[in-house]
Backbone as numpy.savetxt, mean C-alpha at the origin, in Angstrom:
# Nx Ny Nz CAx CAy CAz Cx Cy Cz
-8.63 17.72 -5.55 -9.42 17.96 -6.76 -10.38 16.81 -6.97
-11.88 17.39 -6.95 -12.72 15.90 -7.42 -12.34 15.42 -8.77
-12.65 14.44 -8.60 -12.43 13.52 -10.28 -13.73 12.64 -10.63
-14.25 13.12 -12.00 -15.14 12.64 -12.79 -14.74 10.81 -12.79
-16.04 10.43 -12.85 -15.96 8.63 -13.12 -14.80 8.55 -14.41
-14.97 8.97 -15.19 -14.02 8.88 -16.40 -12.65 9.08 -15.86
-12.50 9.80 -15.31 -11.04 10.60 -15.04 -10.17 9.39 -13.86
-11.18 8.77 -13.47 -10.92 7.90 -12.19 -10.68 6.02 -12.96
-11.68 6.20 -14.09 -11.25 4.86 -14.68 -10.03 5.11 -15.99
-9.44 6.27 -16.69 -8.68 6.36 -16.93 -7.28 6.18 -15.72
-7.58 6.97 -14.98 -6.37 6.63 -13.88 -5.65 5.09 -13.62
-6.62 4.53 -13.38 -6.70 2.92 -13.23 -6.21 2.65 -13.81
-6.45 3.20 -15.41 -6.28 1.99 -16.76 -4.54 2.53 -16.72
-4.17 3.32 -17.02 -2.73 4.27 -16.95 -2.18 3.23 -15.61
-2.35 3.04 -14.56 -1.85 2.61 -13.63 -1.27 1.85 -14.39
-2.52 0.68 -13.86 -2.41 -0.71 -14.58 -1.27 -1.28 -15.34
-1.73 -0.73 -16.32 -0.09 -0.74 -17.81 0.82 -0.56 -17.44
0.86 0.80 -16.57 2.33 1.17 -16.03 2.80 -0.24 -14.90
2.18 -0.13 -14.38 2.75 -1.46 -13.81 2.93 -2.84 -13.97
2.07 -3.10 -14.93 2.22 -4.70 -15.74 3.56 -4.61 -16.53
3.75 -3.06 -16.78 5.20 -3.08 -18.03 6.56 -2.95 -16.94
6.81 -2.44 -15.49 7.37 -3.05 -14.92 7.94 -4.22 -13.76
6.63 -5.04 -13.95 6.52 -5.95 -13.12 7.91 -6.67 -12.52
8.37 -7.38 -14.25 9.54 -8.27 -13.86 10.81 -7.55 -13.12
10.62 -6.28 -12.96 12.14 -5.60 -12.37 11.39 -4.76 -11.01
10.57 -5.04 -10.84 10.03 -3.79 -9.43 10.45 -3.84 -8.57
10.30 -5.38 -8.34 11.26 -5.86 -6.65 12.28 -5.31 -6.83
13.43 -5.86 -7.71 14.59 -5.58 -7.67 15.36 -3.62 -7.66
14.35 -2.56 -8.19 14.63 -1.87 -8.71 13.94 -1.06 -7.18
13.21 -1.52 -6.49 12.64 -0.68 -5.01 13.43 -1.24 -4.52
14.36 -2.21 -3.87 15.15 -2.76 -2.72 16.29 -1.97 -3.03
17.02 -1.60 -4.30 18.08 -1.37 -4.80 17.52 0.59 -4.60
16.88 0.99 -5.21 16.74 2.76 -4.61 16.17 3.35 -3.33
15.63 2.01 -2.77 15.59 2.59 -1.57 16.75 1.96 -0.55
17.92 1.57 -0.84 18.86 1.07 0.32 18.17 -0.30 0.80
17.27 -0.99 0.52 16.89 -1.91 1.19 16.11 -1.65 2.35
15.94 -0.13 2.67 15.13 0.17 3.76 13.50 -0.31 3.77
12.96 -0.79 3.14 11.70 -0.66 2.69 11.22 -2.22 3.36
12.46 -2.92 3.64 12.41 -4.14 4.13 11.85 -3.63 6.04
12.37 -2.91 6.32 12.65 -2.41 7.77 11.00 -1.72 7.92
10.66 -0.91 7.08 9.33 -0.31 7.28 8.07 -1.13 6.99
8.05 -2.22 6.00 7.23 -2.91 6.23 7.02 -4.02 7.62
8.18 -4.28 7.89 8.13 -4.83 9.88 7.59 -3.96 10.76
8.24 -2.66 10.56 7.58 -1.61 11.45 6.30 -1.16 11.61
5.53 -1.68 10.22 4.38 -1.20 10.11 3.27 -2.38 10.96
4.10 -3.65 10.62 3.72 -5.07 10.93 3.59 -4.84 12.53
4.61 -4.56 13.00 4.83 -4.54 14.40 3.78 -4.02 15.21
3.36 -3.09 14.67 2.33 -2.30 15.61 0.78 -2.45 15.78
0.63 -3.40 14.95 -0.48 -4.04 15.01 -1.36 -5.01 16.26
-1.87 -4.63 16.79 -2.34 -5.11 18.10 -2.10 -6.76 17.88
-2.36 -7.40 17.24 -1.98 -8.87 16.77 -2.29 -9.63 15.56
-1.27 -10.13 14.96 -1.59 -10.96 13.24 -1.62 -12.64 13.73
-0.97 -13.38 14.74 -0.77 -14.61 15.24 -2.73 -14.75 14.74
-2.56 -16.20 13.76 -4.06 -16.56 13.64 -4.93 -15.74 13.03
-4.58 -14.55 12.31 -5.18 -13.71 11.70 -5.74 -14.22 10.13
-6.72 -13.33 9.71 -7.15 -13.44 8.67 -6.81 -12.00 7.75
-6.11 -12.03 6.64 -5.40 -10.67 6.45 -6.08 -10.54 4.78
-6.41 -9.56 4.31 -6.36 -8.92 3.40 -5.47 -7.72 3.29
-4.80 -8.24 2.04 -3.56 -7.10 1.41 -3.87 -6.29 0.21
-4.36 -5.38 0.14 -4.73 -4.27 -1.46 -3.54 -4.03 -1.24
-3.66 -4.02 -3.06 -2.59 -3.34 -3.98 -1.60 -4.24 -3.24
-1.52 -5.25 -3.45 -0.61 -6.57 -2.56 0.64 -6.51 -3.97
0.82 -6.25 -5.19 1.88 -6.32 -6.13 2.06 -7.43 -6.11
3.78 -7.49 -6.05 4.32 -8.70 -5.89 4.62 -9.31 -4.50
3.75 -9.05 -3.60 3.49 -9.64 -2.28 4.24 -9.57 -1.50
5.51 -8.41 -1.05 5.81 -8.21 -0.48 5.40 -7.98 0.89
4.54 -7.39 1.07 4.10 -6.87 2.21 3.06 -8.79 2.84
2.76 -9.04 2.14 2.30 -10.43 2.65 2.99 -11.05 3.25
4.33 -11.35 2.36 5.67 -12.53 2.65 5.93 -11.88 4.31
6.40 -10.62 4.52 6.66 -10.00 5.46 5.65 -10.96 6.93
4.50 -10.40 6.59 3.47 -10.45 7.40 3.57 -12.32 8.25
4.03 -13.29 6.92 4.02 -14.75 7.45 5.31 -14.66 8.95
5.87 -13.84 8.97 6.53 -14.45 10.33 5.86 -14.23 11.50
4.72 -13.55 11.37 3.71 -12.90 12.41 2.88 -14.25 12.46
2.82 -15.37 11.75 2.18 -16.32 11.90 0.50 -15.78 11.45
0.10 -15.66 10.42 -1.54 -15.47 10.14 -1.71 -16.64 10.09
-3.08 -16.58 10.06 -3.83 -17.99 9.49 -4.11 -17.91 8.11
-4.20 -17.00 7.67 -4.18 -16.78 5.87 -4.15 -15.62 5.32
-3.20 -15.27 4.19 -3.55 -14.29 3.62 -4.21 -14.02 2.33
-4.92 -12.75 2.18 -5.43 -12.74 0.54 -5.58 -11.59 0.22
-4.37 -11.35 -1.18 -3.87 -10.23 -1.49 -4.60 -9.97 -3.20
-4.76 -8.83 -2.83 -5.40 -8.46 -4.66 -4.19 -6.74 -5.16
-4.86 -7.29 -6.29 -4.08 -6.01 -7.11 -4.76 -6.13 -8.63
-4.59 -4.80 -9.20 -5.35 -4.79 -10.53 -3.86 -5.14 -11.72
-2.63 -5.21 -11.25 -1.92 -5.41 -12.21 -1.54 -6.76 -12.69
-2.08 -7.37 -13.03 -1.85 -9.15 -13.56 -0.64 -9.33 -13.41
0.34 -8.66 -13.74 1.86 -8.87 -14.10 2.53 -9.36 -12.69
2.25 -8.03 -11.78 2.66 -8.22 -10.27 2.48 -9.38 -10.13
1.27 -10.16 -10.17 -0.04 -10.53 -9.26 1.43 -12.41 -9.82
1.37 -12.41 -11.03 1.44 -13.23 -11.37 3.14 -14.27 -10.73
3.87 -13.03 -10.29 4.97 -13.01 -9.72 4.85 -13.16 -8.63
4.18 -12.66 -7.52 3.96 -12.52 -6.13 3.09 -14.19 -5.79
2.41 -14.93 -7.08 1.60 -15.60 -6.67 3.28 -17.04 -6.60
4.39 -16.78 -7.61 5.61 -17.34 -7.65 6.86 -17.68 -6.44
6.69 -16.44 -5.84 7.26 -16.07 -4.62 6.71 -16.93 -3.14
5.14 -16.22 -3.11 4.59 -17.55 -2.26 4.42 -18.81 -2.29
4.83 -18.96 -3.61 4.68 -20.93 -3.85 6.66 -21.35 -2.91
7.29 -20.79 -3.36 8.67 -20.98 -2.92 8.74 -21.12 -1.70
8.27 -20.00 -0.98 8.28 -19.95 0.74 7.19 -21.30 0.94
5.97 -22.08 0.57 5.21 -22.78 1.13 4.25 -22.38 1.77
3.89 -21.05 1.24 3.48 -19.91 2.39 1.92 -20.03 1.91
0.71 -19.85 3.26 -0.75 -20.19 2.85 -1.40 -18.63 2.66
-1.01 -18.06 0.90 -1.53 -16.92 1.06 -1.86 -17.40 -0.55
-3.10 -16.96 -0.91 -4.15 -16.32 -2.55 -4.05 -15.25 -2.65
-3.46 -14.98 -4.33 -3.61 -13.92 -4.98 -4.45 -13.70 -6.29
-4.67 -12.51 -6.12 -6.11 -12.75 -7.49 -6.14 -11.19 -8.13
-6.51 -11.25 -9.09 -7.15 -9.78 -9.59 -8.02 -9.26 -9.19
-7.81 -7.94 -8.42 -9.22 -7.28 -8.04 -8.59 -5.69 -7.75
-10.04 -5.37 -7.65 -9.62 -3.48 -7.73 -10.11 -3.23 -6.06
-9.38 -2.60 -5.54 -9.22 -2.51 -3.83 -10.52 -1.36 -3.72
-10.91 -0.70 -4.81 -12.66 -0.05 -4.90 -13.94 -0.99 -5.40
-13.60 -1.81 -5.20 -14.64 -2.59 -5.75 -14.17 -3.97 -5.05
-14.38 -4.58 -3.97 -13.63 -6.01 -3.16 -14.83 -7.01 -3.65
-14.74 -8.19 -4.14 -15.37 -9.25 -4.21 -15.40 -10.30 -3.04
-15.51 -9.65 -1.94 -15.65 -10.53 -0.54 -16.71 -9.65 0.42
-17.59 -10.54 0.85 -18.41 -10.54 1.90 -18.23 -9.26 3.10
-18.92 -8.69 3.88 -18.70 -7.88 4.49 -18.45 -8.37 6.17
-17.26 -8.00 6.75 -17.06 -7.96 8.32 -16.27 -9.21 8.25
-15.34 -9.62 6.54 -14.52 -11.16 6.54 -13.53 -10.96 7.56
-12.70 -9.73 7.46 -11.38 -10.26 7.57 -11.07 -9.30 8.94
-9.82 -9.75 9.81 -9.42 -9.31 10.80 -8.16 -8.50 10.46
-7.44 -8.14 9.38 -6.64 -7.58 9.22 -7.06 -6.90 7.29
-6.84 -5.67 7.39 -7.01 -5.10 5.71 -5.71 -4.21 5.87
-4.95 -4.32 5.27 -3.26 -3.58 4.83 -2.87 -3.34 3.38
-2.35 -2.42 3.41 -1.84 -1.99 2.31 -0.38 -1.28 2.54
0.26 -1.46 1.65 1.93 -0.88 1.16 1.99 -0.04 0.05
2.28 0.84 0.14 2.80 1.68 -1.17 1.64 1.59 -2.06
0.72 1.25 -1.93 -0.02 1.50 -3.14 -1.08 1.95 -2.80
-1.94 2.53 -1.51 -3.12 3.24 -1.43 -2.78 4.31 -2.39
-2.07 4.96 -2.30 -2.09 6.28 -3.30 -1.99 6.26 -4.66
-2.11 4.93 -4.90 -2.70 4.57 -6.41 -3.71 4.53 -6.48
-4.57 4.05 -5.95 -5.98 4.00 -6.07 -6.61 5.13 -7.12
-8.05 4.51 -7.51 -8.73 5.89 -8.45 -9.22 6.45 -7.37
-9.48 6.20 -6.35 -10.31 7.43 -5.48 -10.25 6.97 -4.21
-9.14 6.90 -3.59 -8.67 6.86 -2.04 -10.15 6.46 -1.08
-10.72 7.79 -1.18 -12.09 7.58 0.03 -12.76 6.21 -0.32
-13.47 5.76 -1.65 -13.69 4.58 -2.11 -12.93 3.54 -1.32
-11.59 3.30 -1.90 -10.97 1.96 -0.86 -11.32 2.01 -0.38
-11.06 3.30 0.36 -10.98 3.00 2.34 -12.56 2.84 2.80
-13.52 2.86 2.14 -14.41 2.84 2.85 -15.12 0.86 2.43
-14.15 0.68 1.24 -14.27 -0.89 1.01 -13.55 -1.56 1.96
-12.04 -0.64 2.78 -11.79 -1.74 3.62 -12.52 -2.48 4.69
-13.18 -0.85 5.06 -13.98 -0.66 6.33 -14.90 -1.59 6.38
-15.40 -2.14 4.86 -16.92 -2.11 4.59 -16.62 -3.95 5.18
-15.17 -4.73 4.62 -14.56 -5.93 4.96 -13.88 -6.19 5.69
-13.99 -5.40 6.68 -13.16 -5.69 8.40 -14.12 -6.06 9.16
-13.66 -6.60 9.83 -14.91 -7.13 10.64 -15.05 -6.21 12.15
-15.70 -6.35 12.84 -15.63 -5.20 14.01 -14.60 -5.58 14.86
-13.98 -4.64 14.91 -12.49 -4.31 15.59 -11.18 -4.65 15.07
-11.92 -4.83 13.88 -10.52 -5.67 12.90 -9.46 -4.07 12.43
-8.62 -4.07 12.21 -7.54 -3.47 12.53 -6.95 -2.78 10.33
-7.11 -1.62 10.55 -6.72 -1.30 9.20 -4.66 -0.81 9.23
-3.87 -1.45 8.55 -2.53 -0.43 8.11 -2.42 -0.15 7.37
-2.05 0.87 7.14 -1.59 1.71 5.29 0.12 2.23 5.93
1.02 1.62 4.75 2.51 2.48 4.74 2.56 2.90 3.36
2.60 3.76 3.64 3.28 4.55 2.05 4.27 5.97 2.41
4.38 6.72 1.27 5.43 7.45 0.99 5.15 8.87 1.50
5.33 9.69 1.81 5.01 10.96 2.14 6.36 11.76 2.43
6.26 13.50 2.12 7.16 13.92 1.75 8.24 15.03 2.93
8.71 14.61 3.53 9.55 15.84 4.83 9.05 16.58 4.53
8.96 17.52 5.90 9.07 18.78 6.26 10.04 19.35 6.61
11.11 18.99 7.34 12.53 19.22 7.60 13.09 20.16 6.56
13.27 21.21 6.39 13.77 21.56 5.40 14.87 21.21 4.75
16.40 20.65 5.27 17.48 20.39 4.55 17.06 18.97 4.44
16.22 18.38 5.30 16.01 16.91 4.33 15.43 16.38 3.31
13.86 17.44 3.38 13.32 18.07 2.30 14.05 18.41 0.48
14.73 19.08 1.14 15.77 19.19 -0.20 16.26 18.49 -0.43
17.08 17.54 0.03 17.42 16.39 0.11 16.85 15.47 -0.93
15.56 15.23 -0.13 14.51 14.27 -0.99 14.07 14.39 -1.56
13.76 15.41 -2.27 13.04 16.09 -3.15 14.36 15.98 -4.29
15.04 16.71 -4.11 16.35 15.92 -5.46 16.30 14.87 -5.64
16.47 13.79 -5.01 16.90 12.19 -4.89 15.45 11.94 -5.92
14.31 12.36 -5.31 12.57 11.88 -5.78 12.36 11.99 -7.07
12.53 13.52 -7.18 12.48 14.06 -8.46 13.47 13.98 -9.72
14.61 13.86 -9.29 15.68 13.71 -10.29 16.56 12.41 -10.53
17.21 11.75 -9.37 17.87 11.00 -9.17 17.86 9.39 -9.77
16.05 9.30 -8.69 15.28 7.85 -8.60 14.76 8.06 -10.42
14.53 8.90 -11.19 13.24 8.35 -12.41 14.59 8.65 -13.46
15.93 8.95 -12.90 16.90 8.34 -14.06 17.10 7.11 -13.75
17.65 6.89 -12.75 17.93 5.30 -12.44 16.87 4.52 -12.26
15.99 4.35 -11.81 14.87 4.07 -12.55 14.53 3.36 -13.96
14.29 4.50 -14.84 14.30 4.33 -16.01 15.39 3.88 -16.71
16.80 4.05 -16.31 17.73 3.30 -16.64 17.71 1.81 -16.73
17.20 1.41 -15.78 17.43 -0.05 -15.26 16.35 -1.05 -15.95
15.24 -0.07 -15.72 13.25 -0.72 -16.07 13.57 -0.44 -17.44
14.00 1.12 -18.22 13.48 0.82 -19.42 11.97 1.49 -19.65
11.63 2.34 -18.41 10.20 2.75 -18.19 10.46 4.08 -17.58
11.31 4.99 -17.75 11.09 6.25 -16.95 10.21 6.85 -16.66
8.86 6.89 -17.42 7.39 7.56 -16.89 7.06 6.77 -15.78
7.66 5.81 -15.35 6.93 5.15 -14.10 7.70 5.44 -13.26
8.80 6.16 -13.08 9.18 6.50 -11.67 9.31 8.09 -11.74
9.05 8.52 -13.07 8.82 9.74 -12.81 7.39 9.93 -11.81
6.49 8.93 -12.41 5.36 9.14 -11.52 4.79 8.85 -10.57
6.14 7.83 -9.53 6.35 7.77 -8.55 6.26 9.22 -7.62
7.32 10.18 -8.05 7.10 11.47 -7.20 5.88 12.19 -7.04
5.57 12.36 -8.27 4.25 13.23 -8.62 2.99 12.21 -8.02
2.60 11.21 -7.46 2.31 10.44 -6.74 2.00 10.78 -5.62
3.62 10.63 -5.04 3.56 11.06 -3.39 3.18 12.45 -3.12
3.14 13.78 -4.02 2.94 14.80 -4.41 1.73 14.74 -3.65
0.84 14.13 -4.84 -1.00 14.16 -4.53 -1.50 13.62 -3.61
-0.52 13.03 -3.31 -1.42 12.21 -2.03 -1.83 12.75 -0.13
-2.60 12.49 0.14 -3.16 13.50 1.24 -2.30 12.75 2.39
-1.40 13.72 3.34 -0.16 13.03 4.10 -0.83 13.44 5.02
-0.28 12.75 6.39 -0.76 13.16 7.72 -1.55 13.29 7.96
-2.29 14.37 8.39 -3.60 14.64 8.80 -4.60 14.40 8.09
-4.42 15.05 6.65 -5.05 14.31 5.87 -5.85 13.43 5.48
-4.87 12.35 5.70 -5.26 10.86 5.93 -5.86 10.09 6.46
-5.50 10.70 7.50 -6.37 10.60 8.54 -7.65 10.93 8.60
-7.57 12.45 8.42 -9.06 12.35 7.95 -10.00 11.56 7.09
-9.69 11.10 6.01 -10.33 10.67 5.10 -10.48 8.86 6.15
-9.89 9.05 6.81 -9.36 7.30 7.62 -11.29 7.51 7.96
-10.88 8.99 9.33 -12.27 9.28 9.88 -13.87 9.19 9.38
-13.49 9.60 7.74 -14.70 10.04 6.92 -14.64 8.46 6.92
-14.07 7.63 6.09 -14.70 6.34 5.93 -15.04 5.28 7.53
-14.91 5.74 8.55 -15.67 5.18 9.48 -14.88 4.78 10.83
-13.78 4.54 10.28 -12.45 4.01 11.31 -12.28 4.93 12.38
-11.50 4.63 13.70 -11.95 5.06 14.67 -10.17 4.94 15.04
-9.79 5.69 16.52 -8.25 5.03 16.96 -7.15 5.23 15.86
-7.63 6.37 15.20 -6.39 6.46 13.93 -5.68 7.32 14.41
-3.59 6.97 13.83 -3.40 7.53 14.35 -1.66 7.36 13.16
-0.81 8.28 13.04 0.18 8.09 11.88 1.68 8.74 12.76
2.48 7.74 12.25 3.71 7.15 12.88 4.60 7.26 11.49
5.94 8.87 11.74 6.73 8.69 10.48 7.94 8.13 10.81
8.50 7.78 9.52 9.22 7.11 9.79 10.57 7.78 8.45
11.57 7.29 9.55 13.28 8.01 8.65 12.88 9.07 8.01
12.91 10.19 9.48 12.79 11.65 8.77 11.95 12.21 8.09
10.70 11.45 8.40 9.46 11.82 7.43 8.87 11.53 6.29
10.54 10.32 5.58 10.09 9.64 4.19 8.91 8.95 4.19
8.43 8.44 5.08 7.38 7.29 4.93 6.42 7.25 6.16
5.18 6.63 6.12 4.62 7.08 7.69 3.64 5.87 6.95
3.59 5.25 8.84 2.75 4.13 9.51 1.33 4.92 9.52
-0.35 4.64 8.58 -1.36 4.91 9.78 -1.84 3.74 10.22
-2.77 3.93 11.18 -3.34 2.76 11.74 -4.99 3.07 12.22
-5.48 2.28 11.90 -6.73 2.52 12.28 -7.69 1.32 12.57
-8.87 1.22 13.25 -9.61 0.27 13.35 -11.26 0.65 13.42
-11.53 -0.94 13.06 -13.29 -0.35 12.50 -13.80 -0.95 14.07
-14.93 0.50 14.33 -15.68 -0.11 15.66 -16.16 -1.36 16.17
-15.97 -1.58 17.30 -16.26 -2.78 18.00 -18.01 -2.79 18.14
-18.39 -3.42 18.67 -19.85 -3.70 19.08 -19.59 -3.43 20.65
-18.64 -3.43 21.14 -18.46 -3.26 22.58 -18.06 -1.82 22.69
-17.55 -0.98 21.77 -16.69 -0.05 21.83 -17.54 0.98 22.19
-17.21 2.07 22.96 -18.53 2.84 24.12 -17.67 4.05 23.91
């Protein structure tokens, strides 16, 4: 469904809140409903990356920097993670001071990047492209700050096809996770709208496509545990690339 400028900066603003109001419990409340698996898929996603050793990484929708912290055993040369929720931002910037770790975090909207074009050798994202106000936007800001041949990942959530696992997950998604959830946070509209989330969001092919429309080339999506979650990967053309 297209969405009016209005409809797209309301989205944002709704995000936003929703996530500044559960900042202080997010970590704890995703490691704890997802089994701790979420630790395993962000490596996996890491892994497949042609190479991070000496890299220059940009992280959207970086939160509380999970997906960064991950990324330091790959050895970058720096990371720099944005997100529009202050709250995250302000926690994740806490986390990397502890480790000693050489990564900046800042406020910024992953449709609108305040950096130069062709900076960075790595642009990644976790769980949160499908927040975005308008998906194609990012992705065509990642594109716009990769440098040629620099290497795009997105992991997020997407929903089986399997049918008995399907059902499965679809109970757990819909019913299970936004009681406990909301039990714990104190915020049940935010994990209710976790599902309805993964719902809208364009899975597989999809994604891909839209990877295609914004310019990226070599894309290609890798699921993972039964279809809960899927690796894409993509990269912006080389100057050599024929």
């Amino acid at each position: 469904m297209h969405k009016s400028k209005d409809q797209i900066r309301e989205h944002k603003r709704r995000n936003r809140e929703m996530f500044n109001s559960i900042a202080d419990k997010y970590d704890m409340i995703n490691h704890v409903l997802s089994g701790g698996i979420d630790f395993y898929w962000r490596w996996r996603a890491l892994s497949k990356l042609s190479s991070i050793e000496n890299s220059l990484i940009l992280d959207l929708a970086t939160g509380t920097g999970d997906f960064s912290l991950a990324a330091r055993r790959f050895s970058p040369r720096k990371i720099v993670g944005v997100d529009v929720a202050r709250e995250m931002i302000k926690l994740g910037v806490d986390k990397v001071r502890k480790c000693s770790f050489d990564a900046y975090f800042l406020g910024g909207d992953a449709e609108s990047l305040p950096f130069r074009s062709d900076k960075y050798d790595i642009v990644m994202a976790a769980f949160g492209v499908r927040n975005f106000g308008h998906i194609p936007t990012g992705l065509s800001e990642a594109h716009r700050v990769l440098r040629p041949g620099g290497q795009l990942i997105v992991l997020d959530f997407c929903e089986p096809t399997l049918p008995i696992v399907r059902g499965l997950y679809l109970l757990y998604f819909r019913r299970i996770l936004p009681f406990l959830g909301g039990l714990i946070s104190g915020e049940r509209q935010a994990y209710e709208y976790l599902p309805r989330s993964v719902s809208n969001f364009p899975q597989g092919g999809g994604f891909l496509d839209l990877m295609h429309e914004a310019g990226f080339i070599e894309n290609s999506a890798t699921e993972l545990t039964l279809g809960i979650c899927s690796i894409y990967l993509g990269e912006k053309k080389s100057d050599f690339y024929t």
